[in-house]
C-alpha positions as CSV (number, residue, x, y, z in Angstrom):
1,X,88.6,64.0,77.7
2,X,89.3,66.2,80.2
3,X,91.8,69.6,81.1
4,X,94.4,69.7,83.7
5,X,96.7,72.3,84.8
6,X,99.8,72.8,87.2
7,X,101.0,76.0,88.0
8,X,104.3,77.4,90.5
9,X,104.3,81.1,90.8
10,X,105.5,83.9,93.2
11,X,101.9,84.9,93.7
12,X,99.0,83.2,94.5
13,X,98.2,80.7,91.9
14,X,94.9,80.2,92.6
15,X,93.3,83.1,90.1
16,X,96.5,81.6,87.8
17,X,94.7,77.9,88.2
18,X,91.6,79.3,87.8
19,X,91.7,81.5,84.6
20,X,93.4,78.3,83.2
21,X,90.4,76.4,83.3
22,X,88.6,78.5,81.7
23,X,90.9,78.5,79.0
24,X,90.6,74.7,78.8
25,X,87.1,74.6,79.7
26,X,86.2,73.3,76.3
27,X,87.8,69.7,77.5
28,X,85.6,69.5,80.1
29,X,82.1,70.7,81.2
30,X,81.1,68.4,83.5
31,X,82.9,69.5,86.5
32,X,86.2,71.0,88.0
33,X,88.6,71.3,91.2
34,X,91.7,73.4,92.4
35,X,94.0,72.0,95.0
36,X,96.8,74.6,96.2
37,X,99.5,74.0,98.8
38,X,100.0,77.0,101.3
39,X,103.3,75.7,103.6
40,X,102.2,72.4,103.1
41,X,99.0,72.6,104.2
42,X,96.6,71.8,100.8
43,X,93.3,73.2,100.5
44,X,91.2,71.9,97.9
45,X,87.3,72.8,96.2
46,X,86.1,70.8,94.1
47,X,82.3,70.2,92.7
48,X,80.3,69.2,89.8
49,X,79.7,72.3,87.0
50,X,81.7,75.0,85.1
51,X,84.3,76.5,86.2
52,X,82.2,79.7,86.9
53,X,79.6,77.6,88.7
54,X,82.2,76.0,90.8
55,X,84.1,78.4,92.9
56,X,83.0,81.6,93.6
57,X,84.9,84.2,95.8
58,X,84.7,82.6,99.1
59,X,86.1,79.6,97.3
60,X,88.9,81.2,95.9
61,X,89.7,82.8,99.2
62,X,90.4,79.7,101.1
63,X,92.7,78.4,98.3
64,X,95.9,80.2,99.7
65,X,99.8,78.9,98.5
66,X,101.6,79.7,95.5
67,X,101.7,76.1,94.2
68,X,98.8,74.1,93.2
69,X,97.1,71.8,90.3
70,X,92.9,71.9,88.8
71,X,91.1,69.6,86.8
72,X,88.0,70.2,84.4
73,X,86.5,66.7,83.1
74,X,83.8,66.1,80.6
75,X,80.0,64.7,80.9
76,X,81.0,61.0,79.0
77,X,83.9,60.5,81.7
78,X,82.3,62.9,84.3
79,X,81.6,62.4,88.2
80,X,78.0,61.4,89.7
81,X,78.7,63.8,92.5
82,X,81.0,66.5,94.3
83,X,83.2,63.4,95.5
84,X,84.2,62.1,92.0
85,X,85.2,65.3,90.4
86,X,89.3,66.0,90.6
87,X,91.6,66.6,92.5
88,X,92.0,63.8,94.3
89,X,94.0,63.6,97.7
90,X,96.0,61.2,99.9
91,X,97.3,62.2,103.3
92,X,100.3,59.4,102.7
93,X,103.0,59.4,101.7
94,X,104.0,63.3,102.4
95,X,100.3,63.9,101.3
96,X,100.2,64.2,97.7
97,X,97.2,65.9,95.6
98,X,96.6,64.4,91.9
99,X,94.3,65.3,88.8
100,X,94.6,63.4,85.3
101,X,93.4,63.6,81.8
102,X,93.1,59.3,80.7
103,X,91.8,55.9,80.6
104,X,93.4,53.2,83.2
105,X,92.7,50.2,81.1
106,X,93.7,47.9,84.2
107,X,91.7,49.7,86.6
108,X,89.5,47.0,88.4
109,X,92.8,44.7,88.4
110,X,94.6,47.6,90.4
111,X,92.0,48.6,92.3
112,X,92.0,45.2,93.9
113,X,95.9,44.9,94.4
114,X,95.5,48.3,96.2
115,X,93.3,46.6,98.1
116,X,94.6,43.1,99.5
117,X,98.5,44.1,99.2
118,X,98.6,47.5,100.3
119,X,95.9,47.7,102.5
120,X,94.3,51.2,100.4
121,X,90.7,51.8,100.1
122,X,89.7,53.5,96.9
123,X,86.6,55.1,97.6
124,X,85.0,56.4,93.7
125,X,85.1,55.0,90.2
126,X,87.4,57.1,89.2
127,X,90.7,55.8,87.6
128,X,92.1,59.2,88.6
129,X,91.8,57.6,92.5
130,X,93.4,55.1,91.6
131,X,96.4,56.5,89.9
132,X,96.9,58.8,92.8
133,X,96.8,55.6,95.3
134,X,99.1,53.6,92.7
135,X,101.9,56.6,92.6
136,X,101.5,56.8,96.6
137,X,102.5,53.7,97.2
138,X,105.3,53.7,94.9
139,X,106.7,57.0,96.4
140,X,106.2,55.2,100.1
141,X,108.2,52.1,98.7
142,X,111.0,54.0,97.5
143,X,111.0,56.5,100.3
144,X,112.5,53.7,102.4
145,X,114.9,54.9,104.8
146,X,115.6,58.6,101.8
147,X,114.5,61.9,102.4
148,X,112.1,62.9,99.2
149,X,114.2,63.8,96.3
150,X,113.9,63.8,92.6
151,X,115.3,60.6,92.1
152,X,113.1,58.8,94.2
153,X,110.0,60.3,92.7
154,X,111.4,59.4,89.3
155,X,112.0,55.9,90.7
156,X,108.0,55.6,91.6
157,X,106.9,57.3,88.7
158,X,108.9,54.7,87.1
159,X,107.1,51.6,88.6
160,X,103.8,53.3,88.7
161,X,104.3,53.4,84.6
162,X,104.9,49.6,84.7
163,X,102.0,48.4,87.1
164,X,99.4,51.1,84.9
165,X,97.7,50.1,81.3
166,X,96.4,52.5,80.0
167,X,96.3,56.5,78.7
168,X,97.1,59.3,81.1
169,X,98.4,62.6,81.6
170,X,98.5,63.7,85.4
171,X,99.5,66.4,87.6
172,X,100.5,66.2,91.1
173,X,102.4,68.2,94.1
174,X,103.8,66.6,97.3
175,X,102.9,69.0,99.9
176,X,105.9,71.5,101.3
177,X,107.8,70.1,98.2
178,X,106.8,70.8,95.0
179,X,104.5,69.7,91.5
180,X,105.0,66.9,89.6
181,X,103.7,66.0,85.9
182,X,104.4,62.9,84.0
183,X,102.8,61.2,80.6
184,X,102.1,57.8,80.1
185,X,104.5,55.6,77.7
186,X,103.0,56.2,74.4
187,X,102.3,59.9,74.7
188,X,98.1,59.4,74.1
189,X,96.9,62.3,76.4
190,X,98.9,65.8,75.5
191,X,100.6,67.6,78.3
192,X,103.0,70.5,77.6
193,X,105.4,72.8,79.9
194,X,105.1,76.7,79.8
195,X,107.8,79.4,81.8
196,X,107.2,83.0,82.9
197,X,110.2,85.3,83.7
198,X,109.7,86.3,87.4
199,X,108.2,89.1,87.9
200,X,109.1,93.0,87.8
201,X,112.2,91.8,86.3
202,X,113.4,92.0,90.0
203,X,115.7,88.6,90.2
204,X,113.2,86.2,91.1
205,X,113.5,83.0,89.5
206,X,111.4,81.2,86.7
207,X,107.5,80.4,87.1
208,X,106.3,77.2,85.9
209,X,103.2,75.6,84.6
210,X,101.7,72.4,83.0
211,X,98.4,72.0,80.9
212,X,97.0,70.0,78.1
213,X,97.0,72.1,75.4
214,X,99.6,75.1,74.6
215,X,96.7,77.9,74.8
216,X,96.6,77.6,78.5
217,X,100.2,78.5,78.5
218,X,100.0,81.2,76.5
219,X,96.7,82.8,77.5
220,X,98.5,82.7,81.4
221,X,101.4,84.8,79.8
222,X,103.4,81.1,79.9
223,X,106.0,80.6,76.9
224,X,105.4,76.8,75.4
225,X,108.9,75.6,76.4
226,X,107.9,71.9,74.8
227,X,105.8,68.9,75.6
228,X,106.3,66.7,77.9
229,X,107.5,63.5,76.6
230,X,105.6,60.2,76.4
231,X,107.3,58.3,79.0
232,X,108.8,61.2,80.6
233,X,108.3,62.9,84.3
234,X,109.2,66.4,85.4
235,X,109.5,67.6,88.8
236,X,109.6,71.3,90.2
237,X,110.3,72.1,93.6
238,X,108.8,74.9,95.3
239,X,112.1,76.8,95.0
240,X,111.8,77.1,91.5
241,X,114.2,74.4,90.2
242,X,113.7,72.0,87.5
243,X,113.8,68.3,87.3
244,X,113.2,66.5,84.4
245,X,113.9,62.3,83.4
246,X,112.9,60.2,80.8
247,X,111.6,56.9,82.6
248,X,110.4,54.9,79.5
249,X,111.9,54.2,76.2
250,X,110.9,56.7,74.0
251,X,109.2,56.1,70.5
252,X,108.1,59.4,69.7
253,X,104.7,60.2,70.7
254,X,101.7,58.7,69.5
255,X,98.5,61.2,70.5
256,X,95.5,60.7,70.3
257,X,94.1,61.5,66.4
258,X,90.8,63.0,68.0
259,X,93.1,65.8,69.6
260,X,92.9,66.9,66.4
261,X,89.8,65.9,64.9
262,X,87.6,67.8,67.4
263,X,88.8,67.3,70.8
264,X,91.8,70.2,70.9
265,X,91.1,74.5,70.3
266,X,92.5,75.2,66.9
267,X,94.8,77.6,68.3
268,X,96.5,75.0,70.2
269,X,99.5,73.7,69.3
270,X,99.9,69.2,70.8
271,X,103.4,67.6,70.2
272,X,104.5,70.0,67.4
273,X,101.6,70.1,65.4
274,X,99.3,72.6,64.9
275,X,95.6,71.7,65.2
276,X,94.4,74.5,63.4
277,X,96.6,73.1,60.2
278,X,95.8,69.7,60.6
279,X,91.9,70.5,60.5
280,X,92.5,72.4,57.3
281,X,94.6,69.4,55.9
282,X,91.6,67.3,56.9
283,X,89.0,69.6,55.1
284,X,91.3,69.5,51.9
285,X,91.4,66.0,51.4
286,X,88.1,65.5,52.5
287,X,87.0,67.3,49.4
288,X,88.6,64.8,47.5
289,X,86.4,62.1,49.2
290,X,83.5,64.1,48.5
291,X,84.5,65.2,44.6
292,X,84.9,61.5,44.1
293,X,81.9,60.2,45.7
294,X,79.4,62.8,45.0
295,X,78.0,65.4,42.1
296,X,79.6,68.0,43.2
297,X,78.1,70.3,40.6
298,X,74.0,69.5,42.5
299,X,75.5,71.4,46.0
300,X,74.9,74.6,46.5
301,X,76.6,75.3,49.5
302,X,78.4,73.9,52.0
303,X,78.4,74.6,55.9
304,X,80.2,73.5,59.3
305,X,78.2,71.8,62.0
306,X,79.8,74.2,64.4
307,X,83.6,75.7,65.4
308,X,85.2,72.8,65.8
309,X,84.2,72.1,62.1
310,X,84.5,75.4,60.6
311,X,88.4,75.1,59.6
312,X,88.0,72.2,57.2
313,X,84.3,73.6,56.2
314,X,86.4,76.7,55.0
315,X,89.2,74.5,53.3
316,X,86.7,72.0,51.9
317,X,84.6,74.6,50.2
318,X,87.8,76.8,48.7
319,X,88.9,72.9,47.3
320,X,85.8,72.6,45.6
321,X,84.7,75.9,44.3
322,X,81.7,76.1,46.4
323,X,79.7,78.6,48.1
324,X,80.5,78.8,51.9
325,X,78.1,79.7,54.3
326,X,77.3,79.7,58.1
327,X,73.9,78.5,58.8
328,X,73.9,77.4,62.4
329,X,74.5,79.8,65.0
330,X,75.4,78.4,68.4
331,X,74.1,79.9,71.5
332,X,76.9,80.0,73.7
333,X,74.8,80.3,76.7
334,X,72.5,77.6,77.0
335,X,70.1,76.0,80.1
336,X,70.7,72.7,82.0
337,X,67.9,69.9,81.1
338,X,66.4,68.6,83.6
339,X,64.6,65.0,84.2
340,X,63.8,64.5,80.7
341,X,64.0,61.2,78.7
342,X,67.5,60.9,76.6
343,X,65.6,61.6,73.2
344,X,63.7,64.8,74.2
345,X,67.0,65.7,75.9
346,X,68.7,65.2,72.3
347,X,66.2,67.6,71.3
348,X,66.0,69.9,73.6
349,X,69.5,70.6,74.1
350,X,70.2,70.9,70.3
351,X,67.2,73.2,70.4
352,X,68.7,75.4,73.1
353,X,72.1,74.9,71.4
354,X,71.7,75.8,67.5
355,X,69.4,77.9,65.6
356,X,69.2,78.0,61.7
357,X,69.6,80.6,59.8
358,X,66.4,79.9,57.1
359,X,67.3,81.8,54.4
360,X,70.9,80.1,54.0
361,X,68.7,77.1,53.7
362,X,65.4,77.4,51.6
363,X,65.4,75.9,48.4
364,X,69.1,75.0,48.6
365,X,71.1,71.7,48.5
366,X,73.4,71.5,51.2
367,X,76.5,70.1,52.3
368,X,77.2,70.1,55.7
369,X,80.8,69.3,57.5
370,X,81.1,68.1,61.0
371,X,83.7,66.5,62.6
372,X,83.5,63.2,63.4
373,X,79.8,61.1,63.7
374,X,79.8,59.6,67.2
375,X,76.4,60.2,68.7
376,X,73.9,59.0,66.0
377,X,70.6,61.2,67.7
378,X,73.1,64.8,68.0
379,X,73.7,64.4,64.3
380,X,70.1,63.5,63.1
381,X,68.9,66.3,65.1
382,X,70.7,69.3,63.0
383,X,70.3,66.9,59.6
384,X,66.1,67.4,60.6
385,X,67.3,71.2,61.7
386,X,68.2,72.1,58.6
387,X,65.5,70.1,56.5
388,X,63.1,71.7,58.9
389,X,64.8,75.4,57.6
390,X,63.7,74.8,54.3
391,X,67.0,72.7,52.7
392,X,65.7,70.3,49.9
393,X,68.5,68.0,49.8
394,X,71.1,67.3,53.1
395,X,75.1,65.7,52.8
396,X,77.0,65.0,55.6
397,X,80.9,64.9,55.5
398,X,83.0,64.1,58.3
399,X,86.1,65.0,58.5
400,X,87.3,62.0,59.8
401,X,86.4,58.2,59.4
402,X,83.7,56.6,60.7
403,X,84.1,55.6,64.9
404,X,84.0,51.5,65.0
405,X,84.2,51.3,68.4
406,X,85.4,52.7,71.8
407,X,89.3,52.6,72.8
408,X,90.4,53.3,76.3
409,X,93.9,54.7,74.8
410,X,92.7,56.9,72.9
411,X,88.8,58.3,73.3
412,X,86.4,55.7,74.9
413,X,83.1,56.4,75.4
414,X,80.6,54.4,77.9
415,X,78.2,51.9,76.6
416,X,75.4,54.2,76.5
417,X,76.9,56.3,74.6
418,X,78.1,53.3,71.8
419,X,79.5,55.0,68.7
420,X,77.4,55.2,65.6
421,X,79.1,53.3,63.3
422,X,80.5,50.6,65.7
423,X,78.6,47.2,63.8
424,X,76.5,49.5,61.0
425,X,77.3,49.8,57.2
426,X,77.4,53.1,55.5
427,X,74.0,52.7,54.2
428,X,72.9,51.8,58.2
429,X,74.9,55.4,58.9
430,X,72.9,57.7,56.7
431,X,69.4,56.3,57.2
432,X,70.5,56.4,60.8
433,X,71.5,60.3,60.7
434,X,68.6,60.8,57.7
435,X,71.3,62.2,55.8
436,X,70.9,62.2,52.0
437,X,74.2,61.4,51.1
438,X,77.0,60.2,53.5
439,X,80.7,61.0,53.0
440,X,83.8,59.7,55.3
441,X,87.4,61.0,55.6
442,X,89.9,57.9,54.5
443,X,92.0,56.6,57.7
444,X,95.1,57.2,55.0
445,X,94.0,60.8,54.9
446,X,93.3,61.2,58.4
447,X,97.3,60.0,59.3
448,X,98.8,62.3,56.3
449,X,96.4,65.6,57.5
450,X,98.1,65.3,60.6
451,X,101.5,64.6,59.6
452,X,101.3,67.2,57.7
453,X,100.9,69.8,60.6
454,X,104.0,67.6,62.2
455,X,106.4,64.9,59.7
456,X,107.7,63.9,63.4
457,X,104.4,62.7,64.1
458,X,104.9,59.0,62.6
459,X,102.6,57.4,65.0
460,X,98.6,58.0,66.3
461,X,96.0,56.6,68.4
462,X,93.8,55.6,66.0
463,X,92.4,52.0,67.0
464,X,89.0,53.6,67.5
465,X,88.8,54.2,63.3
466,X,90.0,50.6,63.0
């Protein structure tokens, strides 16, 4: 998962880009980059961290031009150093800067075309390198003997979507010309298009920008205009006007069900539907799953892991006629760990992370409601948090079914990070997270929670639940 933004304004963009980032900073912790273009010159910073680590004044002041694209990626897809973190650049064709939310599925088959028949050296493991070098060459094929123009990038865009397997969302601008976004076929990764009136109402025309979730747009002063389509590329040149093709049949979008789930802000709104209703959709009919399987009558209370649980926490408990309480408080504000082995980093980090709140906790039976189970040590860790507060009897729920196994279209995870439930039962799942009881949100009512929050929304990413 990761956040990426375009922006074309009459002023500087880089404090634009910038307070983007932050605004999507929850998709991505790992690292993050600005390119601008300044009369077709790009400068670029770019460097492992958060966005308030990464560029400080100096940085900022070297990123001149109205035009220009950042990228904030996450620790399980993040770089091993500066050179790996986004944007990415190329000097030709035109010189065209790139960032990218996504999975190339064919990557190490591309890689080595890239290689032997057009003579490109990819230099990282990262498949946004590659997509960049991929769309390069196609523009420099159909640039043959044309000018740069719409069309032609269209016509790249085009063949770049037939050569690439995979999920993506990417950003890009051809220097002295202009920024580019496009979406892969199926519409996995969200991308959306905001406007802004020019400013002081003194004739200037329309500013534009792109990002992965609607809250960028709006907390920039953007309107959401609408999403980019699956399939779909739009072009804006730096004199403000507005391209836009549809390069792939269109079958309505399928996102990515974990959008919703956990990956997205609540207040964000991906392909028409409304994250915040979906999640209390999902806490609705999770209580059915819970009513059904459990005593509902023994709990006592019922609590979220966190935000990103809290909506369906909230729903859940109003369902069932139970007590709601917070009992974790995150610190918002937590150290780096430092050369420690992965379980007492587990540890440590939820330790710096959460606190417990004993006295929602002594003597009471609890339910607690998180998201989805992928990391098997994270949950176990708050399950012994809360046992450790004084709770004498710990459910889990999870608002969405178990994870079977990694999916480069929709969320994929590395091998060391190998979902919880990929190859265990149920019974394997709660001795594995120590819970007492172990409740999962149906695959059925994961699809209707969503389409609920959008009917258009026949289709998801879901082959990770499968």
């Amino acid at each position: 998962m990761c956040g990426i933004v375009g922006v074309l304004t009459h002023a500087p963009a880089n404090q634009t880009l910038y307070d983007a980032l932050l605004l999507l900073q929850h998709r991505g912790q790992q690292a993050a980059g600005i390119a601008t273009d300044n009369d077709s010159v790009f400068a670029m910073h770019k460097a492992n961290g958060l966005v308030t680590d990464v560029f400080r004044t100096r940085n900022m002041r070297t990123l001149r031009g109205r035009a220009g694209i950042g990228h904030c990626s996450c620790a399980a897809y993040g770089p091993s150093c500066d050179e790996e973190a986004q944007p990415f650049y190329v000097n030709a064709p035109y010189g065209i800067t790139l960032a990218h939310n996504g999975q190339v599925a064919n990557g190490d088959a591309l890689r080595r075309e890239l290689s032997v028949t057009a003579r490109r050296h990819i230099n990282t493991p990262s498949d946004a390198e590659v997509l960049l070098n991929v769309l390069a060459h196609e523009v420099h094929a159909a640039s043959q003997g044309e000018s740069l123009s719409p069309a032609m990038l269209f016509t790249a865009i085009a063949c770049l979507q037939r050569r690439v397997q995979g999920s993506y969302a990417a950003v890009a601008q051809v220097a002295g010309h202009g920024i580019l976004a496009f979406r892969d076929p199926q519409g996995v990764r969200p991308l959306c298009l905001g406007v802004r009136a020019g400013a002081n109402g003194e004739g200037e025309g329309n500013e534009y920008m792109f990002a992965s979730e609607s809250v960028a747009l709006e907390g920039m002063g953007f309107a959401y205009v609408r999403d980019v389509a699956p399939g779909e590329a739009i072009y804006v040149s730096l004199d403000g006007q507005l391209h836009a093709r549809q390069l792939s049949v269109q079958h309505g979008a399928r996102p990515s069900a974990f959008e919703f789930v956990s990956l997205a802000r609540p207040d964000s709104v991906i392909d028409g539907a409304s994250v915040y209703a979906a999640r209390l959709k999902l806490g609705e009919l999770l209580a059915e799953q819970v009513r059904a399987q459990l005593d509902t009558g023994a709990i006592d209370v019922v609590m979220p892991f966190d935000d990103i649980a809290r909506p369906a926490a909230i729903q859940l408990a109003l369902k069932l006629g139970l007590d709601y309480r917070e009992g974790f408080i995150q610190n918002r504000y937590p150290g780096r760990t430092f050369d420690l082995p992965p379980s007492a980093i587990v540890r440590k980090a939820v330790s710096q992370r959460v606190n417990a709140i004993g006295t929602e906790f002594n003597g009471k039976r609890i339910l607690l409601v998180e998201d989805a189970i992928v990391d098997a040590a994270s949950t176990r860790e708050l399950v012994q948090l809360a046992r450790q507060a004084g709770a004498t009897w710990v459910a889990l729920a999870s608002t969405a079914p178990p994870v079977r196994r990694p999916k480069v279209y929709g969320v994929d995870w590395p091998a060391r990070r190998k979902p919880a439930s990929m190859g265990a039962t149920h019974d394997d799942m709660r001795a594995n997270v120590t819970a007492d009881a172990l409740v999962f949100q149906d695959l059925k009512a994961l699809k209707a929670a969503i389409a609920g929050a959008n009917p258009a929304l026949r289709e998801l990413e879901i082959s990770c639940f499968e």
